[in-house]
N, C-alpha and C positions, 0 to 999 in steps of 0.2 A: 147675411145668409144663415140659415136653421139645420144643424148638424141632428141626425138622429143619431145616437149612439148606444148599442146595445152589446153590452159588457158587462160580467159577472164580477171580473177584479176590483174590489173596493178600492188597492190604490192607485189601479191604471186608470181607473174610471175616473175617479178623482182629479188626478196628472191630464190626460187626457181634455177634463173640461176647464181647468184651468186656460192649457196653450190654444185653445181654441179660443177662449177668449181676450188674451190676451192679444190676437192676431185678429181680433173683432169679429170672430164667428158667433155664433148663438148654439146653444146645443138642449137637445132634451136627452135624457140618460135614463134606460129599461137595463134590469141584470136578470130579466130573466123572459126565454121565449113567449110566453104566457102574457106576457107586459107591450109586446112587440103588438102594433097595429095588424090588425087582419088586414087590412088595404092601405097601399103605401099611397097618400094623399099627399100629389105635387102641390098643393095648395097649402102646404102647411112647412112641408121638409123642402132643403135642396139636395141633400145627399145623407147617404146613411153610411155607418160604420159598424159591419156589423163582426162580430164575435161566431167561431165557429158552433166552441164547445160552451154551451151551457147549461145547467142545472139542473132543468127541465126540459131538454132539446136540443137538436141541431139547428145550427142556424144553418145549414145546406137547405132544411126544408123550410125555413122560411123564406130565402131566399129563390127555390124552386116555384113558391105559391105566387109570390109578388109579382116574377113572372108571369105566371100562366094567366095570373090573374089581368097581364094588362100592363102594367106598370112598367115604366120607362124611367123612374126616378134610379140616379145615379146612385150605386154602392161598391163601396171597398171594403172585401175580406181582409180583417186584421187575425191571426190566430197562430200560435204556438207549433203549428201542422206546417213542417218544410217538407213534406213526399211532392213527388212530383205530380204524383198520381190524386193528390189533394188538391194542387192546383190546376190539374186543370179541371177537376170536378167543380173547381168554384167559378172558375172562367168559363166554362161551358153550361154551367148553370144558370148565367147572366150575371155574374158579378163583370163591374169595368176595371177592379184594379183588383191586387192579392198583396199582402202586407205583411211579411212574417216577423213577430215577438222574437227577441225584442226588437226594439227600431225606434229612430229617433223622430221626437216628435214632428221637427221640423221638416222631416222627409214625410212625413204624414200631410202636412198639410199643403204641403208643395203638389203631394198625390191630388189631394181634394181639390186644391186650385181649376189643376191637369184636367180632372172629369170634369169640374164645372163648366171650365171651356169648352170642351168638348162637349156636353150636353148644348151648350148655346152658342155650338159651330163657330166661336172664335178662337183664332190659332195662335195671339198671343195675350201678353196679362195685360194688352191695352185694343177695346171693342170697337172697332171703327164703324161706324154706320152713317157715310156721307161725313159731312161737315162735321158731326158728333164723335169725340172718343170719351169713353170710359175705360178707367182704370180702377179695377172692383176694390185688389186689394190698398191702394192708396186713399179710397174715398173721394176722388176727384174724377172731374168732368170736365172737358173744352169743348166750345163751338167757334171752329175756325180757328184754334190756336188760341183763343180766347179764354184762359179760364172763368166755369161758373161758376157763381158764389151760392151754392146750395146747403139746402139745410138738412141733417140727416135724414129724417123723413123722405124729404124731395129728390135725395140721390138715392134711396133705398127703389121710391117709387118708381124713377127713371130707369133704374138695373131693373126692375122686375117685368117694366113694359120692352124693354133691350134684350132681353132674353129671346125673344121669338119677333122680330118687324113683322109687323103686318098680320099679325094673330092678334084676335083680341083678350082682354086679361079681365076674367069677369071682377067685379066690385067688390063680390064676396073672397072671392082670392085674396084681393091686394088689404083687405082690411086682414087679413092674419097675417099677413109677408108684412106688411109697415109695423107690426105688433106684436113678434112670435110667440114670446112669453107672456103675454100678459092680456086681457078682454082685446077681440077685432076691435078697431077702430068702428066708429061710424060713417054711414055712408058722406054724411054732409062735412065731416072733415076730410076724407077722401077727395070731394069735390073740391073744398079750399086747396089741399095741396096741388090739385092737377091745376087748377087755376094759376097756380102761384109758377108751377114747373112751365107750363105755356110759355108765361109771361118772360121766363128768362131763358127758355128755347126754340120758343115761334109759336104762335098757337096752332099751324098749317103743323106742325110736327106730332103731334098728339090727337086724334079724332076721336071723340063717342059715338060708340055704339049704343043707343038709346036704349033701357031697358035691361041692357048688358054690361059693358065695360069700355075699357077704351083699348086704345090702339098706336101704338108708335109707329110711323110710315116708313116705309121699307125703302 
């Protein structure tokens, strides 16, 4: 998963992307409003963390635009601001979760888990869907109590088509989600791994949509 993280503190910022990686998050790190995307692309991010006070700006009004603008990507307000009258400005603005400094990290990311579920409507840290469970933060997967033997690629791909049955996940999506940091994949490696996930989840479990993407069955 691809944390956005917009934070002015050089060494929370710092601390911050460490524990996130150490707990196998991905993160990209902005310290200043200006650096923050104009449009919060679910195709790129799973959740943001954003900073209230920074440099050049609020992050209220960032967080107001992304809104208006559309945007349904999960974010938690982390900031130094304990008024009550702050939180609910940040909860009523669309923030899903309020974080107050200091705070430990691991309650931090225990938060993030919380919204990730909660954006892909499952209610605990293991995704049942039929015969299929995932379990995001283990890195493991069963069919029928079975565990899979997947490769990280192949479970990264399987969580991103698990997030929504029965929506499709365009091509162009899954090559930045299988890659966050670094060039999209290409389409025809994409095609190998969905071949490969078939093979050891059913092929009736995964369907193309030609031209589009694919689709995990609901």
């Amino acid at each position: 998963m691809h944390i956005l993280l917009i934070e002015d503190d050089l060494d929370l910022g710092r601390a911050l992307q460490a524990a996130l990686k150490v707990d196998g998050l991905s993160s990209e790190w902005r310290r200043r409003a200006a650096d923050a995307p104009r449009e919060l692309d679910g195709s790129v991010f799973d959740c943001v963390l954003l900073d209230l006070s920074l440099p050049d700006g609020s992050g209220f009004d960032l967080l107001r635009r992304w809104r208006r603008e559309g945007s349904l990507l999960p974010v938690i307000v982390i900031t130094a601001r304990s008024a009550v009258e702050d939180r609910l400005a940040g909860l009523d603005g669309g923030a899903d979760d309020f974080v107050i400094k200091p705070f430990a990290t691991v309650e931090l990311i225990s938060r993030i888990r919380a919204v990730l579920r909660r954006s892909a409507r499952q209610a605990s840290e293991v995704w049942s869907l039929g015969a299929l469970a995932i379990e995001p933060r283990r890195h493991r997967a069963s069919l029928h109590g079975v565990p899979l033997d997947l490769s990280p690629r192949e479970f990264r791909l399987l969580l991103e088509l698990a997030r929504e049955p029965g929506s499709v996940v365009a091509k162009g999506v899954l090559a930045k989600k299988l890659e966050p940091l670094g060039e999209p994949l290409d389409f025809a490696a994409i095609e190998v791994h969905v071949s490969n996930l078939r093979r050891k989840i059913g092929g009736e479990r995964v369907h193309t949509v030609r031209g589009v993407g694919y689709m995990l069955a609901s």
